[in-house]
C-alpha positions in Angstrom: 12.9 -16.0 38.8 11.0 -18.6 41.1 9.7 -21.8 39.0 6.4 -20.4 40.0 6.5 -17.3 38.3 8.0 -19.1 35.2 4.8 -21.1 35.1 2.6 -17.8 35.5 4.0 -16.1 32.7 3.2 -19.8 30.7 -0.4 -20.0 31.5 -0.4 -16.0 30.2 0.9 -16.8 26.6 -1.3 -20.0 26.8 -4.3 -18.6 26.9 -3.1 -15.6 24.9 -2.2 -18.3 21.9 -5.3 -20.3 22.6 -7.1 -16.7 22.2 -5.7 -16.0 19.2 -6.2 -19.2 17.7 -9.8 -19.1 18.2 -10.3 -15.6 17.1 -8.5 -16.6 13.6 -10.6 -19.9 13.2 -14.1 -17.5 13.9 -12.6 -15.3 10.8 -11.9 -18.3 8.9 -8.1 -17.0 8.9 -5.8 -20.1 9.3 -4.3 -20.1 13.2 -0.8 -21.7 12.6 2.4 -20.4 12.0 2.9 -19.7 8.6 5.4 -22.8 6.5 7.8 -21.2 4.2 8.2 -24.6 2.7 5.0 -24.5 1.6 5.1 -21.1 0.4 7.8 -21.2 -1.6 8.5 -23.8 -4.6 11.9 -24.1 -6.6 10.6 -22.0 -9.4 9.6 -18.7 -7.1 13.6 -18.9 -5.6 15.6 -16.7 -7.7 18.7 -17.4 -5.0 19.9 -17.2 -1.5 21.7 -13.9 0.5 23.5 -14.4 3.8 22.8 -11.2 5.3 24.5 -12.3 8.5 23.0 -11.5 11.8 20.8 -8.9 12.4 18.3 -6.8 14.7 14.7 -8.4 13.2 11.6 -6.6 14.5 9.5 -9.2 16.1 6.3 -8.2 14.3 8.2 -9.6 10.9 8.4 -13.2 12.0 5.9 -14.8 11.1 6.4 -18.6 10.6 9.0 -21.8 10.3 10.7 -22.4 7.7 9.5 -26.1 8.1 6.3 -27.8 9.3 7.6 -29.4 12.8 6.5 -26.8 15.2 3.4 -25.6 13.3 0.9 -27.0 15.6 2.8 -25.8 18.8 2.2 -21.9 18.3 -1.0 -19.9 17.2 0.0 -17.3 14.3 0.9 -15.0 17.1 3.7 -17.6 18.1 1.9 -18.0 21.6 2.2 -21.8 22.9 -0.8 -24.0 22.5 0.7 -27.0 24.4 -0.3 -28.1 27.3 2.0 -26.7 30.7 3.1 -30.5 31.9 4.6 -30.9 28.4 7.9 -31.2 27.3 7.9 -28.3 24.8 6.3 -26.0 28.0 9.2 -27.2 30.6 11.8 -25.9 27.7 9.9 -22.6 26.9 9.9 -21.9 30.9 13.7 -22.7 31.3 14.1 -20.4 28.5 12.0 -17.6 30.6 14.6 -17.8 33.5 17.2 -17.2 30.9 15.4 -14.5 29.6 15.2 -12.7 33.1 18.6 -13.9 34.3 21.2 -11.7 34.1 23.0 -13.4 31.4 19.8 -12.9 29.0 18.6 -14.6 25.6 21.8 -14.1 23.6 22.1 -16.7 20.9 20.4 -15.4 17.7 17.4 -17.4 16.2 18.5 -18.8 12.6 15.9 -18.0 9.7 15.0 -17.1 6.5 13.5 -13.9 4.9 11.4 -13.8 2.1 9.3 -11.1 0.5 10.4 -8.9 3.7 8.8 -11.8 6.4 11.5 -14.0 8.4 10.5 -17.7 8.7 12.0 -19.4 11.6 14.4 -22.8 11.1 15.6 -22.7 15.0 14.7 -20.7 17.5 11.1 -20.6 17.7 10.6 -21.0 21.5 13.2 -18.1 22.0 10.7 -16.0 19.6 7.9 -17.2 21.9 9.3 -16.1 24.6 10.9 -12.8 23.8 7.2 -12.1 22.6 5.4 -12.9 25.0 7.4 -10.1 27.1 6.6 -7.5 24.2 10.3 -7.4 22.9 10.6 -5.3 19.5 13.3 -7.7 18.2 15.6 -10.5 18.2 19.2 -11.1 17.0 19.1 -13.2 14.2 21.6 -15.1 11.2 19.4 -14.4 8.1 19.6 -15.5 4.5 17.2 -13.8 2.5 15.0 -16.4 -0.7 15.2 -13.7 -3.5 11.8 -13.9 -5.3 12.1 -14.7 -9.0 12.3 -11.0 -10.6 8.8 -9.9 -12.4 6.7 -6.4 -13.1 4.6 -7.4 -10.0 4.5 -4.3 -8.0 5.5 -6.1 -4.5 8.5 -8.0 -6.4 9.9 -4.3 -8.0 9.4 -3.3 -4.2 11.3 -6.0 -2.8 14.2 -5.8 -5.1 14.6 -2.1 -4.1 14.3 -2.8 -0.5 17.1 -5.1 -0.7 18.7 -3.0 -2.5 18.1 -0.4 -0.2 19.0 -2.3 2.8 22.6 -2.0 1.9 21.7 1.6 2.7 19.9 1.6 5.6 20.6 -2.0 7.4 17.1 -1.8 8.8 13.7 -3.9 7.7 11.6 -1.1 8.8 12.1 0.9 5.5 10.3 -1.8 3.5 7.5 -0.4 1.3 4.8 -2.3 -1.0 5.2 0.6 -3.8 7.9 0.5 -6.0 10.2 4.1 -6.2 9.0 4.7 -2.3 12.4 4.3 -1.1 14.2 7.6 -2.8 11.0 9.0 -1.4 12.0 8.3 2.0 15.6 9.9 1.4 14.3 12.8 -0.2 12.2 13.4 2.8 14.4 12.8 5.5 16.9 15.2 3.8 19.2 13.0 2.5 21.0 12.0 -1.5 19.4 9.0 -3.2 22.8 6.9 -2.5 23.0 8.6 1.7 24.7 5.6 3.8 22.7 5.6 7.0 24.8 6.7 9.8 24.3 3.8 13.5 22.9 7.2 14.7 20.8 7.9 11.7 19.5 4.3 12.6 19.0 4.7 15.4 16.9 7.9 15.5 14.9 6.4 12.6 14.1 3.2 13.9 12.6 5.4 17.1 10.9 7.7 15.3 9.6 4.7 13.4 8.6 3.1 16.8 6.8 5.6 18.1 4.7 6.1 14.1 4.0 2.8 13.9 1.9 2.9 17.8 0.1 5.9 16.7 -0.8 3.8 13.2 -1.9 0.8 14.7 -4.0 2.8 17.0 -5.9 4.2 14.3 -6.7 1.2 13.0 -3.5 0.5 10.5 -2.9 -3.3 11.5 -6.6 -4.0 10.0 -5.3 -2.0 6.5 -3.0 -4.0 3.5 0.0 -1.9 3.8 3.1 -1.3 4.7 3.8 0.8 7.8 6.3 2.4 5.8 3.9 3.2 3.3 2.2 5.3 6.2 4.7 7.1 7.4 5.5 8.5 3.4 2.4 9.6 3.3 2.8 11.4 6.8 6.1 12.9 6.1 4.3 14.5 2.9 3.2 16.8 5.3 4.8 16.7 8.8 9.0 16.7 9.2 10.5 13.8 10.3 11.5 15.3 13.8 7.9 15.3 15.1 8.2 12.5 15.7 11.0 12.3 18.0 10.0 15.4 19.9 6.7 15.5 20.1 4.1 14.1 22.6 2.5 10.6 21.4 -1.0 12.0 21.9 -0.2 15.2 19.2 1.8 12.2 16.7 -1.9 10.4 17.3 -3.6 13.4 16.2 -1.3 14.0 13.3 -1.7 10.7 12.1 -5.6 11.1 12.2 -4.9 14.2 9.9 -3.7 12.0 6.9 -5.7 9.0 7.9 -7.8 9.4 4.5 -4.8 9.7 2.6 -3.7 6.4 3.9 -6.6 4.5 3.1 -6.3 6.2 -0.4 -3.5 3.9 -1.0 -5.9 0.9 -1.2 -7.6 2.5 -3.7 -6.5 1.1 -7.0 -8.4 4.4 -8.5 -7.3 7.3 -5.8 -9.3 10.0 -7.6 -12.8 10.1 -8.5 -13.4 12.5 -11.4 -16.5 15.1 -11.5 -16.7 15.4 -15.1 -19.8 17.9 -15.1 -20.7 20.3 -11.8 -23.8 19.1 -9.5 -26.9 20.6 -11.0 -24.9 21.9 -14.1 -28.3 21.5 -16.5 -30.3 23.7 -14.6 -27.5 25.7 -13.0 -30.3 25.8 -10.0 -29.2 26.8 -6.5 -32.1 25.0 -4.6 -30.2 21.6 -3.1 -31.0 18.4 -4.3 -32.2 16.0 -2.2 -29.1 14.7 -1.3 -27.7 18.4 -0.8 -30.4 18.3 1.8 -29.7 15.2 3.5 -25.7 15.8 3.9 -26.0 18.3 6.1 -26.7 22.7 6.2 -25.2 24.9 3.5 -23.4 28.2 4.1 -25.2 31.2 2.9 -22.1 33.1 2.8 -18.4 32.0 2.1 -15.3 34.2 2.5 -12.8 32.7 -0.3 -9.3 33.0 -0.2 -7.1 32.8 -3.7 -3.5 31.9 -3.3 -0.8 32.7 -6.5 2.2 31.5 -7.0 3.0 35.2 -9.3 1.7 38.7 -10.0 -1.4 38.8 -12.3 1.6 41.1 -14.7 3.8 38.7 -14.7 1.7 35.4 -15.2 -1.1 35.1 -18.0 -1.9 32.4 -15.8 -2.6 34.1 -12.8 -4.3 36.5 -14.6 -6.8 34.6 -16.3 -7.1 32.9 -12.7 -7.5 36.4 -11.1 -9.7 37.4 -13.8 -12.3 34.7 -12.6 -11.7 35.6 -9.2 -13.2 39.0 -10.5 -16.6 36.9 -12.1 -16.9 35.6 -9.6 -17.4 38.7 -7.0 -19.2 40.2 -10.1 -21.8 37.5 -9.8 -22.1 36.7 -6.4 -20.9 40.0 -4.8 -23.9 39.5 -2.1 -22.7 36.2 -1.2 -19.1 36.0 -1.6 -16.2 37.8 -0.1 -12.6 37.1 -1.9 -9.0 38.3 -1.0 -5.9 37.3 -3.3 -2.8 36.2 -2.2 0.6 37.0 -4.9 4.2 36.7 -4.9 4.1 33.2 -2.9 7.1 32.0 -4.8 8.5 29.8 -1.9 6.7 27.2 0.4 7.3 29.2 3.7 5.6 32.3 1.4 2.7 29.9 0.4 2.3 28.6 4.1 2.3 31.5 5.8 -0.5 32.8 3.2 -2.5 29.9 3.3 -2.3 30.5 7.6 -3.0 33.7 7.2 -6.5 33.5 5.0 -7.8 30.3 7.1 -7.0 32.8 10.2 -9.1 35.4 8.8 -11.8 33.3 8.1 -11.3 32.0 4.8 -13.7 28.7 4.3 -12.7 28.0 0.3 -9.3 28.7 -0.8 -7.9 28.4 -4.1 -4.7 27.8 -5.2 -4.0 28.5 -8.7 -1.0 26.5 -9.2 0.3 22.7 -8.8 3.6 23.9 -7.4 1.5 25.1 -4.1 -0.1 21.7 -3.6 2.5 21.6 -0.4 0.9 24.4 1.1 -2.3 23.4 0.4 -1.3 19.6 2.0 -0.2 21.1 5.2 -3.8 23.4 5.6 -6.0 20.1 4.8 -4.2 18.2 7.6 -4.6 21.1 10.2 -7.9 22.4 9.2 -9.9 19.4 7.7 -13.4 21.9 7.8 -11.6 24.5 5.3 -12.2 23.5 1.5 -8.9 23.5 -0.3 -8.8 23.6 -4.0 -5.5 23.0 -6.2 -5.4 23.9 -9.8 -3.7 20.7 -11.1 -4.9 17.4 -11.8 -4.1 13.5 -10.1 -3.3 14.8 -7.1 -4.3 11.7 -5.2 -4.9 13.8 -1.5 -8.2 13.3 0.0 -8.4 16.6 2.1 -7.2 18.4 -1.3 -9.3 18.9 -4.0 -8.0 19.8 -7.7 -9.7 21.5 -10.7 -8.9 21.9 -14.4 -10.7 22.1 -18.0 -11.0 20.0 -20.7 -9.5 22.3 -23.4 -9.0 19.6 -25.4 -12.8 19.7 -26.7 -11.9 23.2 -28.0 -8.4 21.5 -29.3 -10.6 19.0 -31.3 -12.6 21.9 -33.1 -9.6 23.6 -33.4 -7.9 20.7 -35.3 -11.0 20.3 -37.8 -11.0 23.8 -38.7 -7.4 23.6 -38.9 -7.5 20.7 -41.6 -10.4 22.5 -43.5 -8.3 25.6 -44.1 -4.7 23.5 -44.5 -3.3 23.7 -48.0 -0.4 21.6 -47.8 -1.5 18.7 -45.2 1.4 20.3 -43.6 0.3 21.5 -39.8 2.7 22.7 -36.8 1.9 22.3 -33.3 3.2 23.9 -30.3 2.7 22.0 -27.5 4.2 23.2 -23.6 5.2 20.0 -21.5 4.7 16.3 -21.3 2.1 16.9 -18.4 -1.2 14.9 -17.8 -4.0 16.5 -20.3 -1.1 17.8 -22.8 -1.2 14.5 -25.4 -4.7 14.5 -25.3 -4.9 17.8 -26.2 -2.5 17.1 -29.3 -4.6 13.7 -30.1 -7.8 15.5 -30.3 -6.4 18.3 -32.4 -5.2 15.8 -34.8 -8.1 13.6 -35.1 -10.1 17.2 -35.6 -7.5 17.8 -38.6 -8.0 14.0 -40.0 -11.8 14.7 -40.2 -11.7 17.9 -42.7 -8.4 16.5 -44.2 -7.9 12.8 -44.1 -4.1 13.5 -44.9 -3.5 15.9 -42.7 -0.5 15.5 -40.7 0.6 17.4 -37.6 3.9 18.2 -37.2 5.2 18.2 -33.2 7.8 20.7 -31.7 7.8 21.3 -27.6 8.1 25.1 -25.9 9.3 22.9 -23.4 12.1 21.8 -25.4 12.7 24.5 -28.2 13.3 28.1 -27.5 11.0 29.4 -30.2 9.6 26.5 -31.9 7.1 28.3 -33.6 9.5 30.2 -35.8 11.6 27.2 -36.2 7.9 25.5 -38.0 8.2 29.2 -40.2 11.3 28.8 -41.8 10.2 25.3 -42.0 7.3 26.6 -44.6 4.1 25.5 -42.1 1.3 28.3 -42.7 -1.0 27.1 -40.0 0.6 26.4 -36.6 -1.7 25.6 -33.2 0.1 27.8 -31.0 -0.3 28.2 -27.2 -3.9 28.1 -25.5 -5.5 31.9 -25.1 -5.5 32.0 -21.3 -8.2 34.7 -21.8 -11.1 35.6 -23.7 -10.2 39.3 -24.0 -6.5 38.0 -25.9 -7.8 36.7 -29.3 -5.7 39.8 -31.1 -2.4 38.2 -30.1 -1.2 35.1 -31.9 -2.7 32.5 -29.1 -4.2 29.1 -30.6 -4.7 28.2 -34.2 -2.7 31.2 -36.5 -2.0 31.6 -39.8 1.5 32.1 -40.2 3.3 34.8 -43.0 6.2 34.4 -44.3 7.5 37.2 -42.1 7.4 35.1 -39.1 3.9 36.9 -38.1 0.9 35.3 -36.6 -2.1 36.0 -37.1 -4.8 34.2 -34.9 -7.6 32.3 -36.6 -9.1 29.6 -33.7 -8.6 30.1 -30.3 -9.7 27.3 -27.5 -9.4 29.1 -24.2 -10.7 29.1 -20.5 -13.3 30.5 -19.0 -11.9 30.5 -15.1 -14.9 32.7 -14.0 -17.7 30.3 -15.2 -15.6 27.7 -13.6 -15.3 29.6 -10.0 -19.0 30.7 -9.9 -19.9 27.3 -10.4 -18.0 25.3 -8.2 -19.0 28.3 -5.7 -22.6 27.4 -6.7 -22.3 23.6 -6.1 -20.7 24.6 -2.4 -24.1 26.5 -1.7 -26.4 23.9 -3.1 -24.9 20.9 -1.4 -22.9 19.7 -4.3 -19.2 19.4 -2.0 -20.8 17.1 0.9 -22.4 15.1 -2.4 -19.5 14.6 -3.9 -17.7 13.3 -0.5 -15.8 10.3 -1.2 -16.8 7.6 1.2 -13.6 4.8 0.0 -11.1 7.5 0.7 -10.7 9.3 -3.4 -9.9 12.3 -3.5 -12.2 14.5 -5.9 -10.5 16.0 -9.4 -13.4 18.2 -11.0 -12.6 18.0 -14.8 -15.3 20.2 -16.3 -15.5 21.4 -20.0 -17.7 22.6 -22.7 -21.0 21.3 -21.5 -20.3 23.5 -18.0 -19.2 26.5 -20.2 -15.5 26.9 -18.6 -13.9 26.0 -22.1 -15.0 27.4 -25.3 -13.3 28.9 -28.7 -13.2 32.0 -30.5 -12.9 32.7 -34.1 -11.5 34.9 -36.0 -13.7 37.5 -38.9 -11.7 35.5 -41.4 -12.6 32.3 -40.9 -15.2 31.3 -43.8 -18.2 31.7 -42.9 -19.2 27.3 -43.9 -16.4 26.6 -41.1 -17.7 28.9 -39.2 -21.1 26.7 -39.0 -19.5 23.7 -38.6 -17.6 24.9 -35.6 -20.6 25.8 -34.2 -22.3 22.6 -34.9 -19.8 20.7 -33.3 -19.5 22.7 -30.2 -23.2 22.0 -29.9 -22.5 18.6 -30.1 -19.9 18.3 -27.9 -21.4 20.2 -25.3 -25.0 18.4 -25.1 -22.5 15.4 -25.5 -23.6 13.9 -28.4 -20.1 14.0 -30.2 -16.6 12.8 -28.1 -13.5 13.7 -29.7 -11.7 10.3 -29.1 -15.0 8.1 -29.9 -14.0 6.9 -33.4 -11.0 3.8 -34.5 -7.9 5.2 -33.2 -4.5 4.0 -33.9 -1.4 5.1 -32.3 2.3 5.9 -34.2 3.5 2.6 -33.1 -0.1 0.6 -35.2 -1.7 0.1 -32.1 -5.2 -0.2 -32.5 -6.2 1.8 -29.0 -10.2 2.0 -29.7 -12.4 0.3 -32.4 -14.6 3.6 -32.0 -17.1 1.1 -29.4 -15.0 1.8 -26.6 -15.6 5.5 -24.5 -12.0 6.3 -23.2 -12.9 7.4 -19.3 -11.8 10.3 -18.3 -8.5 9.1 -16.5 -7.2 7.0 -19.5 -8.2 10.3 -21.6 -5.9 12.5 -18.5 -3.1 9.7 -18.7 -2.3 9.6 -22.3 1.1 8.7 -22.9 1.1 8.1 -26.7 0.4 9.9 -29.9 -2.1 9.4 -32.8 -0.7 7.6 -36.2 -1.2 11.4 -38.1 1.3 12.8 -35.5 4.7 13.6 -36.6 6.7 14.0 -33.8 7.4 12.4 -30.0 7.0 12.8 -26.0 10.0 14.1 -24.5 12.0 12.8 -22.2 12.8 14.6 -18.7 16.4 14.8 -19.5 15.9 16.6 -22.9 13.2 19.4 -21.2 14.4 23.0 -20.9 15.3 23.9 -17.0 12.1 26.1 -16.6 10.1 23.3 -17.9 11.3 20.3 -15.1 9.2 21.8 -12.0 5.8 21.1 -13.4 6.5 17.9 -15.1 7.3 16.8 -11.9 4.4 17.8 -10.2 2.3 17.2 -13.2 4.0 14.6 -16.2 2.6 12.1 -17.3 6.1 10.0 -16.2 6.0 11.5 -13.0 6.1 8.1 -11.0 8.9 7.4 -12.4 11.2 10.3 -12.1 13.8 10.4 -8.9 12.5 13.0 -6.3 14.6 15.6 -5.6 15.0 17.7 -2.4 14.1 21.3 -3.2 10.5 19.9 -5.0 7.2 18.6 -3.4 7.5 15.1 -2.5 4.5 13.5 -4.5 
């Protein structure tokens, strides 16, 4: 390389750093290199780890570990000296080294902290390698181990590391703690896999080539990981995409998820619709900002996907039984086809292809276990609607939709504790999922306001084989058994029952859902404007959580139930429906004496969706994973409340 070209390829990075520099003091961003001295005090070290020498991507270093050669590189380590200097005849002889056939082969020396390498010597090489758009540089690294806390980004860091004895590469560092067995799980591999030099190696290309799609999208402007990304992507695309496909189609793919991604900023990822748009008028005219977001369809073909047969599932019949209201009510504007049997995720795929194909524009899926499915449609077909039956699903092109039973729990519980005799009451809850402790809170507090000493006795379906005839021989005479999943049921021992001696039910309260009234509003709110309204601008996705006051949860009573009860049943659905009574608006205490409202306090609706404790009248506990019947795991990991914490596997939707 002639001395001339060596100065060329100076006066390039010059006025690169120079650029850079100027750019950064116009944001009122600081220009320098970053000073790990000046980051780090005694107290944040927890200790030092010679990793040895390593590959480090070049996008990772981002300072000194000392002050001496701050002023001689912008941020982006570009030079900022003038060329007749000392430091610029150096950095040039290092160019011809560079180019020469012997190379740059002496690794840098630095320290890494927090997943960012500081550089002690070296920095001119770093310079240099950069300024010819290297991806890394060898290295001798000793990692600053952050004093341990809850913080988020130190639980992150402390599983990278730990990670890295897995891996060996920085490029698997996430901000999220548990994001690494996420990784695993979705490149096909066990929790403790070893990577393979050709596992790295495919990875660390695959990452390459994600990581220039992300930053053309915008992703270096965004707090994140890149790793955090490419989980998000790999929710829905397979790892090998990535490898084989063209960049332009990993572009578009990346697009696809884009609002997922930015979800992640969101400290809140889902807005809740609490009531449908319009609900007090039920009106189909749009409002004016129906009007203003654009035309409304005058017809929609809707698709239902289910994971059973309506015979085999009360579930899917209750859910198919809307479907039915719904035609019913709108037969000269709605079209609907049902999917059944889609068991497995290349079943549930191929349906959801095959509705969208035949013109579907709304599809529902009844079930959280076909949120995959529905995933994979959003990101190829962004104009389709796509609804999942579930609840913090936090997947912008997926909406999700459930009731409020528990305001029908609550009435339940009062009438419970009016007709109790021995303060003595069972209930039979199903799973630890999101929704299922409320439901048991408000049932309780119900009982504690007809019977101050009533107490509710706790057994799991979940858990128990039969826990209802376990609370029989126990001597409980009224038992809150499993939610009537349809009006037409209230003969068979569903809700609140009386029990006989016997071991019979007989039914005496019965919250239940009302999935038509839910369907041919929701519907409604699609016609009127009400989807575009409710369009999250910051990313959120949309969780409609509708209950009394939209008439898609009510209660039915039994002949026998006196006829004073009776009234006050029907005063307080009233109530709760014009919303003029909440359940959980009174001075609450928890088992453990916590005081968790002084009755001023409104719980919102996701701390109301996220309970994960029990009231003081509750006798009884939350179960763990490990102590949960087989049948009962899949939805708690899809939907439990301690879902975030529970190691993915490979055969379930990675959340």
């Amino acid at each position: 390389m002639s001395r001339a070209e060596t100065i060329t390829q100076y006066n390039k990075a010059l006025r690169q750093g120079r650029k850079s520099c100027n750019e950064r003091i116009l944001r009122g961003e600081y220009p320098y290199l970053q000073v790990l001295d000046e980051i780090l005090d005694g107290s944040m070290a927890a200790g030092h780890v010679d990793v040895g020498v390593i590959e480090i991507p070049m996008e990772e270093i981002v300072g000194t570990k000392t002050e001496g050669r701050r002023s001689a590189f912008a941020a982006d380590f570009m030079p900022l000296l003038p060329a007749n200097t000392e430091f610029a005849m150096k950095w040039m002889a290092l160019c011809e080294a560079h180019l020469s056939e012997e190379g740059i082969r002496d690794p840098i020396h630095c320290y890494e902290y927090m997943g960012r390498f500081y550089v002690l010597e070296g920095n001119k090489r770093v310079s240099v390698l950069r300024s010819y758009g290297a991806a890394s540089i060898s290295g001798s690294v000793i990692r600053v181990l952050p004093v341990w806390s809850e913080d988020p980004c130190v639980r992150a860091y402390y599983e990278f590391s730990e990670s890295y004895a897995l891996t060996g590469l920085y490029q698997t560092r996430f901000t999220r703690p548990g994001s690494f067995l996420k990784l695993q799980t979705a490149l096909g591999y066990d929790p403790d896999h070893v990577w393979t030099e050709d596992e790295r190696r495919l990875f660390a290309s695959g990452f390459a080539r994600f990581r220039e799609a992300y930053r053309k999208q915008g992703g270096e402007r965004l707090p994140l990981a890149v790793a955090d990304a490419l989980l998000v992507w790999l929710k829905v695309y397979p790892f090998e995409r990535l490898l084989d496909d063209p960049l332009a189609e990993i572009h578009k793919s990346v697009a696809t998820v884009w609002p997922d991604i930015r979800g992640l900023l969101q400290p809140e990822p889902i807005a809740v619709s609490t009531e449908p748009e319009d609900a007090a008028n039920d009106k189909e005219e749009p409002g004016l900002l129906g009007r203003l977001l654009g035309a409304r369809p005058s017809k929609l073909n809707i698709a239902f996907l289910n994971e059973y047969l309506p015979g085999e599932s009360d579930w899917i019949r209750a859910h198919d039984l809307g479907r039915e209201y719904l035609e019913a009510m709108m037969e000269d504007r709605v079209k609907t086809r049902a999917f059944y049997g889609l068991r497995t995720p290349e079943a549930a795929d191929e349906a959801m292809e095959t509705a969208i194909q035949e013109g579907a524009q709304v599809v529902f899926a009844t079930t959280p276990s076909l949120i995959g499915a529905c995933r994979k449609a959003a990101a190829k077909h962004p104009d389709v609607r796509i609804l999942n039956c579930s609840v913090s699903m936090p997947y912008a092109g997926v909406r999700t939709y459930y009731s409020r039973l528990y305001e029908g729990k609550f009435i339940a519980g009062v009438i419970a504790g009016a007709l109790s005799q021995s303060d003595r009451i069972g209930y039979v809850a199903s799973s630890p999922i999101f929704g299922v402790p409320a439901g048991i809170n408000a049932f309780a507090l119900g009982a504690q306001m007809t019977n101050p000493r009533a107490r509710i006795e706790l057994h799991w379906s979940g858990v128990e084989q039969d826990p209802t005839q376990v609370m029989v021989q126990e001597g409980l005479r009224l038992i809150c058994n499993r939610d009537l999943p349809t009006p037409d049921r209230m003969c068979e021992p569903w809700g609140l029952c009386a029990a006989a001696p016997d071991g019979s039910l007989r039914p005496m309260a019965a919250p239940y859902w009302h999935w038509g009234n839910f369907y041919v509003k929701l519907v409604k709110s699609i016609f009127n404007g009400g989807w575009n309204a409710l369009k999250s601008q910051d990313g959120r996705a949309v969780n409609y959580w509708w209950g009394m006051y939209s008439h898609v949860v009510g209660i039915l009573l039994a002949d026998e139930v006196p006829a004073g009860i009776r009234q006050l049943a029907g005063l307080l659905q009233h109530d709760i429906e014009n919303g003029s009574l909440r359940p959980f608006h009174r001075v609450i205490r928890s088992q453990d004496g916590v005081l968790r409202t002084d009755g001023g306090h409104w719980f919102s609706p996701e701390e109301v969706l996220h309970m994960d404790w029990l009231c003081e009248n509750v006798d009884g506990s939350i179960p763990k994973f490990e102590e949960l019947l087989p049948f009962a795991r899949p939805i708690v990991r899809l939907q439990g409340i301690d879902r975030d914490h529970l190691p993915p596997e490979k055969e379930a939707t990675i959340l």
